[in-house]
C-alpha positions, 0 to 999 in steps of 0.5 A: 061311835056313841054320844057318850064316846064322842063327848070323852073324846071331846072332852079329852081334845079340850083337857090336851088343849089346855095343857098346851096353852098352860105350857106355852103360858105359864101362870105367875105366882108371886111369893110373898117371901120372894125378896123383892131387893136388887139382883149383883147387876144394879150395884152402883159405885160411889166415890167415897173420897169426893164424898168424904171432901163434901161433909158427906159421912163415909166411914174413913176412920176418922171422928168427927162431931157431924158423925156424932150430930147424926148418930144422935138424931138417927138414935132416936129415929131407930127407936121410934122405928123399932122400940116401944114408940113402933107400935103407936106409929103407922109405918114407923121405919118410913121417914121422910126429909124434907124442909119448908122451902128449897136450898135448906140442905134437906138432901144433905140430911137425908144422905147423911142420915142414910150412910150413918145408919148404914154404919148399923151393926143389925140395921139396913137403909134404903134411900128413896129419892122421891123429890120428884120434881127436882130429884138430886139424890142420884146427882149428890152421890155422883151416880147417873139417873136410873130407872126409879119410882116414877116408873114403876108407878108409870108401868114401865117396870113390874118389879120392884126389885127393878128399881132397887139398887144396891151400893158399893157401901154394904146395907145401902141401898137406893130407889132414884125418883124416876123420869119427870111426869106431870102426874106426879101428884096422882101417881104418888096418891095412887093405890100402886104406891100406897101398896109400894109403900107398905111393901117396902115398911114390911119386906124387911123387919131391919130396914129403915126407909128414907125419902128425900121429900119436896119441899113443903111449902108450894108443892102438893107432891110432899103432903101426899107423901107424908101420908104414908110415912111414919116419921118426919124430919123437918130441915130448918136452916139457921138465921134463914127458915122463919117460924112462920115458914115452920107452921106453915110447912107443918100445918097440914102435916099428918098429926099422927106422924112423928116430928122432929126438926134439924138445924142445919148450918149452925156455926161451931168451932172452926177447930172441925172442918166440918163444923159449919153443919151443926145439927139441934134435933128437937123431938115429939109428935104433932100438935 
């Protein structure tokens, strides 16, 4: 055998080798059209009389003014998300809830500003419970905790679509905060949910995305977070959340982010039997 035909035939163990092992390994390619939502198995059933008995807004048939409360405050954030405020606004279908200090009902308001857009004839919602540190979305819904954000942060899971779970409510759809970690702070300031947060603001151009933040006062986690969001809703409890409380919650907030803030229990008529949620909604960028 010549030198030029031991080099052919070398070259061809090398080619037959590296087919197997492509073979054996296939290389993965993720689409970026590849839809990273829920498969059927993640559906999650929620009781929706209990729900219902608890203020919380399941289409029942029924009117009541906390639907009409919260159709008016999701009216103006579904125009900011998708009208003309949109394109001055970085991720304008992320909102994040929070509120100045624990107790002021921001889970509440985050539930319910979910399942009323959920009720959107041409609009989707995700709810994210990223209060990491004292998550109860899950718990509110009568859910049990699942795999959540935290993680996939962590590396536990490498889809997204691992974390996403569908609901019995048809366009409602939920990511749970995860296991407590002791770096939450570092991993919500991480690159990997910095790309998770653009994933979720562009996947789908009918989506609102709402996160169910930490307080802000004290807790390094909900600053970290704002930077991402374009929206903010701030909850303030009636004859409880001071206004030094509110400039202080709001001081350091991203002065690009569009505020408003939510009055929560503000007594109305007794004539509604959920009337003690009454909600004032005041709008405008930071100053």
């Amino acid at each position: 055998m010549s030198i030029i035909e031991k080099a052919r035939a070398k070259q061809q163990q090398k080619s037959l080798e590296t087919s197997v092992k492509e073979a054996q390994y296939p290389l993965e390619e993720e689409s970026i059209n590849e839809p990273i939502d829920a498969s059927p198995k993640h559906e999650l059933t929620l009781d929706k009389i209990a729900l219902a008995e608890r203020g919380y807004l399941i289409d029942n048939g029924t009117r009541k003014s906390i639907k009409d409360e919260f159709r008016k405050i999701k009216r103006i954030l579904l125009n900011n998300a998708f009208g003309k405020a949109a394109k001055t606004l970085h991720h304008s279908n992320l909102i994040m809830v929070s509120s100045a200090k624990p107790n002021e009902g921001k889970t509440f308001v985050a539930i319910n500003l979910a399942l009323s857009i959920a009720l959107e004839q041409d609009k989707t919602v995700l709810l994210v419970d990223a209060d990491v540190l004292r998550p109860s979305v899950m718990r509110e819904l009568g859910i049990e905790e699942q795999l959540g954000m935290i993680d996939y942060l962590l590396g536990k899971t490498e889809q997204v679509s691992d974390i996403i779970y569908n609901t019995d409510i048809n366009k409602l759809k939920l990511i749970p905060a995860g296991k407590l970690h002791h770096l939450s702070n570092e991993l919500l300031a991480s690159e990997k949910m910095a790309t998770l947060a653009n994933e979720l603001a562009n996947r789908y151009p009918d989506r609102i995305v709402i996160f169910d933040c930490p307080p802000l006062i004290g807790v390094t986690e909900t600053l970290v977070l704002a930077n991402l969001m374009g929206q903010a809703i701030i909850v303030v409890e009636e004859s409880k959340t001071s206004i030094v409380d509110i400039q202080a919650a709001t001081e350091h907030l991203n002065e690009n982010l569009a505020l408003g803030l939510v009055l929560n229990k503000a007594i109305r008529s007794h004539k509604d039997l959920y009337g003690y949620y009454g909600y004032g909604y005041g709008y405008g960028t930071k100053n």
